[in-house]
MARBA-3410 file (N, C-alpha, C, O; in Angstrom, 1 decimal):
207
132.0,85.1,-38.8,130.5,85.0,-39.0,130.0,85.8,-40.2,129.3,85.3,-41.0 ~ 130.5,87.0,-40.3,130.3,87.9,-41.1,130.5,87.1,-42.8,129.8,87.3,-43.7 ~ 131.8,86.3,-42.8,132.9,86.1,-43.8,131.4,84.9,-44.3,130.8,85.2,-45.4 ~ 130.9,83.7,-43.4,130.4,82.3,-43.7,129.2,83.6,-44.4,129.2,83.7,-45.6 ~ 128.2,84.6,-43.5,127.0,84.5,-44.0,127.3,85.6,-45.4,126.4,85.9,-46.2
128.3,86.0,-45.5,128.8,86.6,-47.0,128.8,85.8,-48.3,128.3,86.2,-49.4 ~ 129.8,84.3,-47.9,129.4,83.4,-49.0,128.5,82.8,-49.3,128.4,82.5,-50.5 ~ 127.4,82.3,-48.3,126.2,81.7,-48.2,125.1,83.0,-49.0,124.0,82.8,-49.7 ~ 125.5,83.7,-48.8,124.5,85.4,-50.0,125.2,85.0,-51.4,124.4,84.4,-52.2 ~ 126.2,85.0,-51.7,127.2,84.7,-52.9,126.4,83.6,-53.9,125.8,83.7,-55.0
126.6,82.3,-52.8,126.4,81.1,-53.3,124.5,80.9,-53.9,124.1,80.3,-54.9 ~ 123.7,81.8,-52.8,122.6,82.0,-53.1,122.1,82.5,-54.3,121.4,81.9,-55.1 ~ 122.7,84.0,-54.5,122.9,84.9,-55.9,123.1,84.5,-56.8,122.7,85.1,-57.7 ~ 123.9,83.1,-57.0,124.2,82.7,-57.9,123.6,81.6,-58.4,124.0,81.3,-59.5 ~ 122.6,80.6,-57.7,121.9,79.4,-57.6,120.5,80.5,-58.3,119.7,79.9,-59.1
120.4,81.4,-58.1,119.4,82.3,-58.4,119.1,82.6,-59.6,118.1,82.3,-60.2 ~ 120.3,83.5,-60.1,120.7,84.0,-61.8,120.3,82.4,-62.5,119.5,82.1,-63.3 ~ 121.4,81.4,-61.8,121.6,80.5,-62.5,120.4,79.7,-62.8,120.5,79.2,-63.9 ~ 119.1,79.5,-62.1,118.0,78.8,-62.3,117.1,80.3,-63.6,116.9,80.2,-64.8 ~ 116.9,81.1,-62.9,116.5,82.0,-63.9,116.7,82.4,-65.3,115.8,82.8,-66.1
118.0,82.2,-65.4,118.3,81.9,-66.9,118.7,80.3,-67.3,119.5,80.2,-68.2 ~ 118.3,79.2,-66.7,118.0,77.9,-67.2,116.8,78.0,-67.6,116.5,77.5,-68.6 ~ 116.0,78.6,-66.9,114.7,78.4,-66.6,114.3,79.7,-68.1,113.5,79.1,-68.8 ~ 114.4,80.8,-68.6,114.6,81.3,-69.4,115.0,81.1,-71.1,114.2,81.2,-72.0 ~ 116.6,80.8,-71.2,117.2,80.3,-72.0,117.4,78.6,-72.6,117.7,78.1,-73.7
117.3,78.0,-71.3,117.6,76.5,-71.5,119.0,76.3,-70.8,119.7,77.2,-70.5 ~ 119.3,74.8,-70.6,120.2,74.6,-69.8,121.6,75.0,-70.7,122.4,75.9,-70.3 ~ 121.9,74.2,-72.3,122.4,74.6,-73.1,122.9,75.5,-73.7,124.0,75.5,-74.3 ~ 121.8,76.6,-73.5,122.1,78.2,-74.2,122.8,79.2,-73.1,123.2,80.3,-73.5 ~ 122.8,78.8,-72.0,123.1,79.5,-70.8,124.8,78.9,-70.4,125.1,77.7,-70.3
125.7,80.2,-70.1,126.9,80.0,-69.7,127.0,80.8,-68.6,126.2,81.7,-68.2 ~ 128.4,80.2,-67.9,128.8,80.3,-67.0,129.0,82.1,-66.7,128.6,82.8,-65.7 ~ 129.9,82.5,-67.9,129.7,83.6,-67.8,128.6,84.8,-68.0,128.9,86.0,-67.7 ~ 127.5,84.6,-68.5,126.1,85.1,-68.2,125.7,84.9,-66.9,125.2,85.8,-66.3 ~ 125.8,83.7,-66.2,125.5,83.6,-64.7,126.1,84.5,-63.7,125.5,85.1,-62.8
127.5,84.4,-64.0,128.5,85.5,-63.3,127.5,86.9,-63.3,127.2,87.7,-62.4 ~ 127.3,87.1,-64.8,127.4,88.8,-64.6,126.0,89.5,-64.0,125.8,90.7,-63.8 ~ 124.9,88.2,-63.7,123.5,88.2,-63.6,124.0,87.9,-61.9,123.7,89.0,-61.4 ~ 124.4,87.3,-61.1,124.7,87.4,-59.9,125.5,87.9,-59.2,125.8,87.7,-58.0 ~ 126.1,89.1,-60.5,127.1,90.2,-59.8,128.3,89.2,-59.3,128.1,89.0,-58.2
129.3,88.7,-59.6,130.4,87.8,-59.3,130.9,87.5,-60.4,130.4,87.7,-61.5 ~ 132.2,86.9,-60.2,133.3,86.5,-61.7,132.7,84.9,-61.8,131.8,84.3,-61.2 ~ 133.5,84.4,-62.9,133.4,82.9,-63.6,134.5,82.1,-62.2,134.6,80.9,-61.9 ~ 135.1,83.2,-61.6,136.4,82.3,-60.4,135.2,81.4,-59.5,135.1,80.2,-59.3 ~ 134.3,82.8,-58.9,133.9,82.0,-57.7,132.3,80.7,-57.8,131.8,79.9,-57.0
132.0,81.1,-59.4,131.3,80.1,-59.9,131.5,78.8,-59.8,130.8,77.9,-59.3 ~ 133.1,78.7,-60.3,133.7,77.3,-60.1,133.8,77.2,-58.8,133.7,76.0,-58.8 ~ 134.0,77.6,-57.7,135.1,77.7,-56.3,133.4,76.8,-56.1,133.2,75.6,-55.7 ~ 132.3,77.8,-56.3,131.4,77.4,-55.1,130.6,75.8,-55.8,130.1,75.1,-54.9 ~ 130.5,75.5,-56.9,130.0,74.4,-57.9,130.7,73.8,-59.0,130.2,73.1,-59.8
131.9,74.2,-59.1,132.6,73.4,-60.0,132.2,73.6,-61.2,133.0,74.1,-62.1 ~ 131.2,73.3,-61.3,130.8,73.2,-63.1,129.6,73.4,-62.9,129.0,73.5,-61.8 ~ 128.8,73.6,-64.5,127.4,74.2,-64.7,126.4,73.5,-64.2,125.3,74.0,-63.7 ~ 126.7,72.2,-64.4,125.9,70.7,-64.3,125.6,70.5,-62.8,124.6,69.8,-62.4 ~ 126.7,71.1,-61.8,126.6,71.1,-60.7,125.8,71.7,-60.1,125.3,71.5,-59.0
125.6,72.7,-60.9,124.9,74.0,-60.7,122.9,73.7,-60.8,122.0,73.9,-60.0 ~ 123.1,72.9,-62.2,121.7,72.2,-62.5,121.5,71.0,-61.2,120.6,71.0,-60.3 ~ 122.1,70.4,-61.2,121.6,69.3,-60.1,121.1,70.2,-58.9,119.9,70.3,-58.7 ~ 122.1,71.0,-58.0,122.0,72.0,-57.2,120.5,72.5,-56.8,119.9,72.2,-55.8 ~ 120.0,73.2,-57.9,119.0,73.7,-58.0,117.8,72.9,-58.1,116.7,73.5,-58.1
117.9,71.4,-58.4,116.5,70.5,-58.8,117.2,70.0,-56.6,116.2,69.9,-55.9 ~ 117.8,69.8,-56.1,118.0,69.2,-54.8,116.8,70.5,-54.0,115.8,70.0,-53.4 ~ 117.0,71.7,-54.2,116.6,72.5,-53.8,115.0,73.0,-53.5,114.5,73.7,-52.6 ~ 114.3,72.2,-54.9,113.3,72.0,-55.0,112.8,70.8,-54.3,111.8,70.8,-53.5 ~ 113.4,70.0,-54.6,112.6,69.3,-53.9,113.1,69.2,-52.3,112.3,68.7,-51.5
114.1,69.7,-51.8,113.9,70.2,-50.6,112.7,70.8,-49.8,112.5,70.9,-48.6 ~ 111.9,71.3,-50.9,111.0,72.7,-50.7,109.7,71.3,-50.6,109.0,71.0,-49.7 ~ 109.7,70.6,-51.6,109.0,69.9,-51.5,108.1,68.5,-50.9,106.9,68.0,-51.0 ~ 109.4,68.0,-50.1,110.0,66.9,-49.3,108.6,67.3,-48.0,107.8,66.5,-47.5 ~ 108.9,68.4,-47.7,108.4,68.6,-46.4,106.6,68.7,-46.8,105.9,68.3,-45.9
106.2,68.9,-47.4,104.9,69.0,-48.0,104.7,67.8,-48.5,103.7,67.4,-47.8 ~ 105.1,66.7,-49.4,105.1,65.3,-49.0,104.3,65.1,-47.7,103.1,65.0,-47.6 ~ 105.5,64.9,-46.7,105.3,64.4,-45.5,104.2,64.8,-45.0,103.3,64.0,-44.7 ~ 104.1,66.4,-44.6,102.3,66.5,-44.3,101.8,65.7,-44.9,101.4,64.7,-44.2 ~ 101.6,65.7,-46.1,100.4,65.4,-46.8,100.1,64.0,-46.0,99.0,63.6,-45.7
101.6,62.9,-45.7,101.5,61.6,-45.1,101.1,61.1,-43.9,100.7,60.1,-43.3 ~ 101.4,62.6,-43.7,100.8,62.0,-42.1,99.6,62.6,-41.5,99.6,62.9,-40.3 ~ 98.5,62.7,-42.6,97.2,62.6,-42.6,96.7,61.7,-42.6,97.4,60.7,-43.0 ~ 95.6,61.4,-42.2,94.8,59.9,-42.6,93.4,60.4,-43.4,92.6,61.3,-43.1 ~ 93.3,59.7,-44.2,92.4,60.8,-44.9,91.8,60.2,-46.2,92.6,59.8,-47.1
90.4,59.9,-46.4,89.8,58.9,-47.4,91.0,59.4,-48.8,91.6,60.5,-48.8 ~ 91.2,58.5,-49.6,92.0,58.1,-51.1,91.4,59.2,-51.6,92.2,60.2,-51.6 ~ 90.1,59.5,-52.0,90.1,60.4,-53.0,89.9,61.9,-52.2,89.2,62.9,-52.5 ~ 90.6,61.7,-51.2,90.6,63.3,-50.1,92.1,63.2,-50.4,92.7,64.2,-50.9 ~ 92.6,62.3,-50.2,94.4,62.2,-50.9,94.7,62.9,-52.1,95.6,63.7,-52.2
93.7,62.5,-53.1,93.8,62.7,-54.2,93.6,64.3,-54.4,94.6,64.9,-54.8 ~ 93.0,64.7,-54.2,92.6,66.1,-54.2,93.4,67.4,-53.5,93.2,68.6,-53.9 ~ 94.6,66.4,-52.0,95.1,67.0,-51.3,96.4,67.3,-52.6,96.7,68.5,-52.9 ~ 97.0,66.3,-53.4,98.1,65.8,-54.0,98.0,66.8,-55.3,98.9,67.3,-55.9 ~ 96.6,67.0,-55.7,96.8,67.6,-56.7,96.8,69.4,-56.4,97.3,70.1,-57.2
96.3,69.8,-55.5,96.1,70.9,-54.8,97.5,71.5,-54.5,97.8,72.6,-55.1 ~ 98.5,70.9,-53.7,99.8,70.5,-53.2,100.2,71.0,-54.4,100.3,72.2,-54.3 ~ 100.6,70.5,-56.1,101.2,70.1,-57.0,100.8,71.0,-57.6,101.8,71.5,-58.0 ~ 99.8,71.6,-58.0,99.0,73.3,-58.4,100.0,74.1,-57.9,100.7,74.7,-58.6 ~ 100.0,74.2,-56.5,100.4,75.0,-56.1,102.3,75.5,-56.4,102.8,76.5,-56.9
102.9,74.3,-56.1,104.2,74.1,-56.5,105.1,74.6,-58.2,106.2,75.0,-58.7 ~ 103.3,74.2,-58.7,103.6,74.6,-60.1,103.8,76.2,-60.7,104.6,76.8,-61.5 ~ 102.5,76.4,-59.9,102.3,77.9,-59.7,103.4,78.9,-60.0,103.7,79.7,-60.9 ~ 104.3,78.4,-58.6,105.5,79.1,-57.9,106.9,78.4,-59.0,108.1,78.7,-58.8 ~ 106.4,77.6,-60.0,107.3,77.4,-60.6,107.0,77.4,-61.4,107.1,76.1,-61.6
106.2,78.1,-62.7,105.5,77.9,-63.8,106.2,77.6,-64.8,105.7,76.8,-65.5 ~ 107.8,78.1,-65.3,108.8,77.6,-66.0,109.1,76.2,-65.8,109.6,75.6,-66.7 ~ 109.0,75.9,-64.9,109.9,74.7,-64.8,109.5,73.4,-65.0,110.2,72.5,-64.5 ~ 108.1,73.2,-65.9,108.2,71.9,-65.9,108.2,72.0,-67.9,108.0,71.0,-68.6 ~ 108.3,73.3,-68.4,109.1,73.2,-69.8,110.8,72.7,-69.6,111.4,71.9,-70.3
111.3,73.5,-68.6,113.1,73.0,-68.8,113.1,71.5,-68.4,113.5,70.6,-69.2 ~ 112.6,71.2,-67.6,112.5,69.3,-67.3,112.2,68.5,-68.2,112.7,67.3,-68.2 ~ 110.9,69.0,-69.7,110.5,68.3,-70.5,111.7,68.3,-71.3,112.4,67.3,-71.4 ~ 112.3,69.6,-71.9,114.0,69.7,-72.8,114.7,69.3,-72.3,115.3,68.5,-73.0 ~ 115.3,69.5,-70.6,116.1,68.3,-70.2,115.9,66.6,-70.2,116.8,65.8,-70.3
115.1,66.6,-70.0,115.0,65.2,-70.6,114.7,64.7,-71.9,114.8,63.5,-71.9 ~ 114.4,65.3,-73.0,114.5,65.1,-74.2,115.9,64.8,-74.7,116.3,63.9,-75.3 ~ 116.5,66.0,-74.2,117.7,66.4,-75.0,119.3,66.0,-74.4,120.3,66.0,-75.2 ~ 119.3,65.8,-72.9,120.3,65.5,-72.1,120.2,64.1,-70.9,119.9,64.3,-69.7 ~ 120.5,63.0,-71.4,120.5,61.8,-70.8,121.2,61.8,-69.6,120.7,61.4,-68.5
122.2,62.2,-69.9,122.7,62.4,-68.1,121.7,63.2,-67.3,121.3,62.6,-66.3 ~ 121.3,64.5,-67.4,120.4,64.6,-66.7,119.0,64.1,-66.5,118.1,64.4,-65.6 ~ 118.9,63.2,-67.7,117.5,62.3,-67.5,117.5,61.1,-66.4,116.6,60.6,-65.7 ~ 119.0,60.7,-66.4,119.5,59.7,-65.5,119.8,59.8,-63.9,119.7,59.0,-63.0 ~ 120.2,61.7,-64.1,120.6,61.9,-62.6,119.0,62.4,-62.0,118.9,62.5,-60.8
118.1,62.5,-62.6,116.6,63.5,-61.7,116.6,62.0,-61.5,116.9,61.7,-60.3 ~ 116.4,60.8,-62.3,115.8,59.7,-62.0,116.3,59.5,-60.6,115.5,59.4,-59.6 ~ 117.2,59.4,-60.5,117.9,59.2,-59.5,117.3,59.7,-58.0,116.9,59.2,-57.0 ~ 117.3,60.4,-58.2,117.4,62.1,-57.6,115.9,61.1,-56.8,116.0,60.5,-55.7 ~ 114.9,61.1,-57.4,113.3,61.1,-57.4,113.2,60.0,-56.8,112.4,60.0,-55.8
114.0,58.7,-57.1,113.7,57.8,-56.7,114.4,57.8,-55.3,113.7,57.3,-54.4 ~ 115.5,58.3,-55.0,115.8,58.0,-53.1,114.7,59.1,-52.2,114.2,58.9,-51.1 ~ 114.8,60.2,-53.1,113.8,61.4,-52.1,112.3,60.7,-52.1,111.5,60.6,-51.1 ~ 112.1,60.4,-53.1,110.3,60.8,-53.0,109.9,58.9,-53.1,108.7,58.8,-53.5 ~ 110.7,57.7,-52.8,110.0,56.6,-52.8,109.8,56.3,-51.5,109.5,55.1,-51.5
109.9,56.6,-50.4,109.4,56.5,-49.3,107.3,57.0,-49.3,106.4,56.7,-48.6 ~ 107.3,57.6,-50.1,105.8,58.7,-50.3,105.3,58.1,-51.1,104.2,57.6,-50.6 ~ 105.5,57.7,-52.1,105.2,56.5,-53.2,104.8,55.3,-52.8,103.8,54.8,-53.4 ~ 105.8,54.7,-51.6,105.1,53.0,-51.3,104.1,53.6,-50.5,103.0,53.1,-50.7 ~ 104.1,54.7,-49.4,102.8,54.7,-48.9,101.5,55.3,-49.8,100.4,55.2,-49.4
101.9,55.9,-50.8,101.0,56.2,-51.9,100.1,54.6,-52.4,98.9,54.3,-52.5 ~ 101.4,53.8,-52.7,100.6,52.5,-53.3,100.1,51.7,-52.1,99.3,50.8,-52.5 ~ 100.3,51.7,-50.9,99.9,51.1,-50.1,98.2,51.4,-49.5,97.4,50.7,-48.9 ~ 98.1,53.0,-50.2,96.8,53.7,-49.5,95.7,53.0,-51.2,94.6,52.6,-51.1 ~ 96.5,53.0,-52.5,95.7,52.5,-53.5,95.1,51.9,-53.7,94.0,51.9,-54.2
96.2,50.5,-52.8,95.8,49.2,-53.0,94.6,49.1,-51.9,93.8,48.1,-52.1 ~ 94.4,49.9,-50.9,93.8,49.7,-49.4,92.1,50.1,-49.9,91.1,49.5,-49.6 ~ 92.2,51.4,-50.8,91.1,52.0,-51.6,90.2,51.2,-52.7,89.1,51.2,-53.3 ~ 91.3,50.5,-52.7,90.8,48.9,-54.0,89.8,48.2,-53.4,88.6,48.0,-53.5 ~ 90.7,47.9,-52.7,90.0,46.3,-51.7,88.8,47.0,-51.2,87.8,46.2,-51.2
88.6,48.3,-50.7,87.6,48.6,-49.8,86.9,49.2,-50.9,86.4,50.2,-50.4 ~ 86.6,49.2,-52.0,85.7,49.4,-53.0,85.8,51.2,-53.0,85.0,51.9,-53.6 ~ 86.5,51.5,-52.6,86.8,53.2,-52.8,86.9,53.9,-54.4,86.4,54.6,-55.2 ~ 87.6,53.2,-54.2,87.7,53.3,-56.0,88.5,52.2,-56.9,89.4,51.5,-56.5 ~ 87.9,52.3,-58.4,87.9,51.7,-59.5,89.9,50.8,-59.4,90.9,51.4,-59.0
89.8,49.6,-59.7,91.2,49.2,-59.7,91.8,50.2,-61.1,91.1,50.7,-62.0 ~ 93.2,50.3,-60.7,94.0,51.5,-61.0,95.4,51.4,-60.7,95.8,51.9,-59.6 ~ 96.3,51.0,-61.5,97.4,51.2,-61.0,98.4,52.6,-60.6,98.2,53.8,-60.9 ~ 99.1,52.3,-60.3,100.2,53.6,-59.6,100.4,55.1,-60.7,100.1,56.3,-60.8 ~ 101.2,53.7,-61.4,101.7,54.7,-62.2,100.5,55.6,-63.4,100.7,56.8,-63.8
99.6,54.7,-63.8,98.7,55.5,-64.5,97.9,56.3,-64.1,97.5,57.3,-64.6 ~ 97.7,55.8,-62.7,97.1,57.6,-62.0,97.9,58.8,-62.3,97.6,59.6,-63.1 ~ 98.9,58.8,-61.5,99.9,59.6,-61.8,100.3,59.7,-62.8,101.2,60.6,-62.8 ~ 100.1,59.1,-63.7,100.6,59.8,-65.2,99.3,61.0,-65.4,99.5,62.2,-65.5 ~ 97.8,60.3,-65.2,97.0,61.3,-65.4,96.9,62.4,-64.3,96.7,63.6,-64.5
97.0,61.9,-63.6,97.6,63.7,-62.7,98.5,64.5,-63.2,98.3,65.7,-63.3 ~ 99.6,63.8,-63.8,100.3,65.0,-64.4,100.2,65.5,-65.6,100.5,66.6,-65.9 ~ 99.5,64.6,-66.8,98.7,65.4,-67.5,97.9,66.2,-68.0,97.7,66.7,-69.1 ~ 97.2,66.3,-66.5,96.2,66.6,-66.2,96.6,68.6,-65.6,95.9,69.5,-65.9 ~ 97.7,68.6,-64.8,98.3,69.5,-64.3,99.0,70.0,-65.2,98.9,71.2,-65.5
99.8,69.3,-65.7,101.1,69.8,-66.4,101.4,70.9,-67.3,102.2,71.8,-67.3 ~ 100.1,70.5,-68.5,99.7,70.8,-69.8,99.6,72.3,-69.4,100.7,73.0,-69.6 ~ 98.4,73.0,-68.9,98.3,74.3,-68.5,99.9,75.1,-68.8,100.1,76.1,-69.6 ~ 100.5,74.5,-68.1,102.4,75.0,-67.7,103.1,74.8,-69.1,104.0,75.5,-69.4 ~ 102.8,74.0,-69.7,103.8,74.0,-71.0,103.0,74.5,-72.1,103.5,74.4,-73.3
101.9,74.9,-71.9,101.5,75.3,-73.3,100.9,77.2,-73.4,100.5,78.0,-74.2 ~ 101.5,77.2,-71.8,101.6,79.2,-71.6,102.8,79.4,-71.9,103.9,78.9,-71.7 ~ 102.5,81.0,-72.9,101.4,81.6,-73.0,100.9,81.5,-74.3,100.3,82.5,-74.8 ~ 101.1,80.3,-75.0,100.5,80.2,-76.6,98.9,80.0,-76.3,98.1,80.6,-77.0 ~ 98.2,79.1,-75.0,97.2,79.1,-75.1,96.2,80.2,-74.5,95.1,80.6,-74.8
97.2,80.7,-73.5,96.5,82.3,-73.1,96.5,83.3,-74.0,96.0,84.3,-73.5 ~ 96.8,83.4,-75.3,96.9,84.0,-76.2,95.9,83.4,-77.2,94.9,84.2,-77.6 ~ 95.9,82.4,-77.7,95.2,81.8,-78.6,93.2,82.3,-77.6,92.4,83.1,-78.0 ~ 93.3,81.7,-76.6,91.6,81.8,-75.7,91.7,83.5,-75.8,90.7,84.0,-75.4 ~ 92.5,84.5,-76.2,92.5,86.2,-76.0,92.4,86.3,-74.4,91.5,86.9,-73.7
93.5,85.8,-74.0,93.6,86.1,-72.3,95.0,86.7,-72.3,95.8,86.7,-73.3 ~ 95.3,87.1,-71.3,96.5,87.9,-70.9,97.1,87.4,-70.1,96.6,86.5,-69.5 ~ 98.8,87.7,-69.7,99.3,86.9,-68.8,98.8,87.3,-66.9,99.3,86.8,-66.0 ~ 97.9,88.3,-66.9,97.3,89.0,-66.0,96.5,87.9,-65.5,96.3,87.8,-64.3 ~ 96.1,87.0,-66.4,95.0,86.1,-66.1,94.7,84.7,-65.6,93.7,84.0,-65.3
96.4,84.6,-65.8,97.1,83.1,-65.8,96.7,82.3,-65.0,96.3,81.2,-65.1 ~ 96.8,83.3,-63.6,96.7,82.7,-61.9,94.8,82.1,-61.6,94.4,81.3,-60.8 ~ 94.0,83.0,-63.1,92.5,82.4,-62.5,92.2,81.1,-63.2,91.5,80.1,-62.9 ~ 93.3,81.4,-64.7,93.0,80.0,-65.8,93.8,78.7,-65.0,93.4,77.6,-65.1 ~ 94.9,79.0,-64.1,95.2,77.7,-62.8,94.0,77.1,-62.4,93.5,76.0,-62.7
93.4,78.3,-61.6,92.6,77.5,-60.4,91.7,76.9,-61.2,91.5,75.7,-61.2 ~ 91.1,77.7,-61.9,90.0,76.9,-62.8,90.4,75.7,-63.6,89.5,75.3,-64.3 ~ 91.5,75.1,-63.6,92.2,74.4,-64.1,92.6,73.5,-62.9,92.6,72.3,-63.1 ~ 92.8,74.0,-62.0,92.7,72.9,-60.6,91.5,72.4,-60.3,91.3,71.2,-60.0 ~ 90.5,73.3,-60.3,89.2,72.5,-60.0,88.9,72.0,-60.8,88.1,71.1,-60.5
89.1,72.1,-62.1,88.6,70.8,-63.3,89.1,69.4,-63.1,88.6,68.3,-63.3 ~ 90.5,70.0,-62.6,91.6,68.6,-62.3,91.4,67.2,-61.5,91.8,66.1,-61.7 ~ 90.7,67.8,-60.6,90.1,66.9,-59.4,89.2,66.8,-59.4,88.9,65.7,-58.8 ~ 87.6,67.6,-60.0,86.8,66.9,-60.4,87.0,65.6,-61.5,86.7,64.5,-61.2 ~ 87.4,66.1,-62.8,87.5,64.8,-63.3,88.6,63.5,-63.0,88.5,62.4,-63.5
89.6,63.7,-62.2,90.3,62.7,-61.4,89.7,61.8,-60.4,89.9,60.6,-60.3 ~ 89.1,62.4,-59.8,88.3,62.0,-58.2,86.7,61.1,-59.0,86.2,60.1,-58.6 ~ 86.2,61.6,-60.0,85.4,61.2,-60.4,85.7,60.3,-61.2,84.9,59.3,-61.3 ~ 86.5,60.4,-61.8,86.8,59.3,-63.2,87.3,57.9,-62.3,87.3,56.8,-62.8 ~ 87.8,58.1,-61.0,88.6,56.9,-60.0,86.8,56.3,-58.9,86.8,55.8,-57.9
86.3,56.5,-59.3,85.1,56.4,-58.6,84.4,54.6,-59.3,84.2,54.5,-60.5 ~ 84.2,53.7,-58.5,83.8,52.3,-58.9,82.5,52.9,-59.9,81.8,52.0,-60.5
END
């Protein structure tokens, strides 16, 4: 028992270093043995527990959305006016981002820069999160017909939701610097940045 919850700390330690310096350096700039010496372990048990680095990256995006899978589902099995959805989704997605403020610069470079990994998230997104999706378009289409809001397809909502979110996260801390804010300050320029998000979303989807 001792021996399983020993490697299960190991394997942890090391999924840890390794997102931290992806998430720091880039997937690119970051080796195997920098991970090693950041999670206290050799390059041996790196391989033993993931094989390879790439393993390591996929690993860590399963993880997330593990975290996120279950938050989804709440959210579905509300019943709850479209633009109460809307608001729930972007709230949800604030929050996630929050707790992961790096991480939607390494996703933008991984997908610029590395096709296989542009190919495997696709992947990835489409078996986990298209169950949430058809009931996403199913509630769209339902908010159409019932004059809830303005016709609108899927994907351009959610393109402007995430533009609408995202930006904040990739453009800290050049723009917290540029406004003479501090990184002290980050967490109020969010919220105030969440509540902008859904007012003009919720309003802009309004017939």
């Amino acid at each position: 028992m001792a021996n399983t919850e020993t490697h299960h700390n190991m394997e942890l330690e090391i999924l840890k270093a390794a997102e931290q310096l992806f998430l720091d350096k880039g997937f690119a700039h970051t080796s195997t043995t920098e991970i090693a010496k950041m999670a206290g372990c050799n390059q041996t048990l790196i391989h033993y527990y993931f094989r390879t680095k790439e393993n390591l990256f996929n690993r860590i995006f399963e993880k997330k959305l593990e975290y996120i899978i279950p938050k989804l589902f709440e959210l579905s099995q509300q019943k709850v006016p479209f633009l109460e959805r809307i608001r729930q989704i972007i709230e949800v997605h604030f929050s996630i981002l929050l707790q992961n403020s790096k991480l939607p610069r390494l996703i933008l470079n991984e997908l610029n820069s590395n096709t296989q990994h542009t190919e495997w998230l696709r992947k990835l997104l489409l078996e986990k999160i298209k169950p949430y999706f058809l009931q996403f378009e199913k509630e769209r289409k339902q908010a159409i017909r019932q004059g809830e809001i303005r016709p609108i397809e899927s994907e351009t909502l959610l393109f402007d939701i995430l533009s609408m979110n995202v930006f904040i996260f990739l453009a800290y801390p050049t723009l917290c610097t540029m406004a003479g804010k501090t990184p002290e300050d980050f967490e109020q320029i969010v919220e105030a940045r969440k509540k902008e998000a859904i007012i003009l979303i919720t309003n802009g989807l309004r017939p």
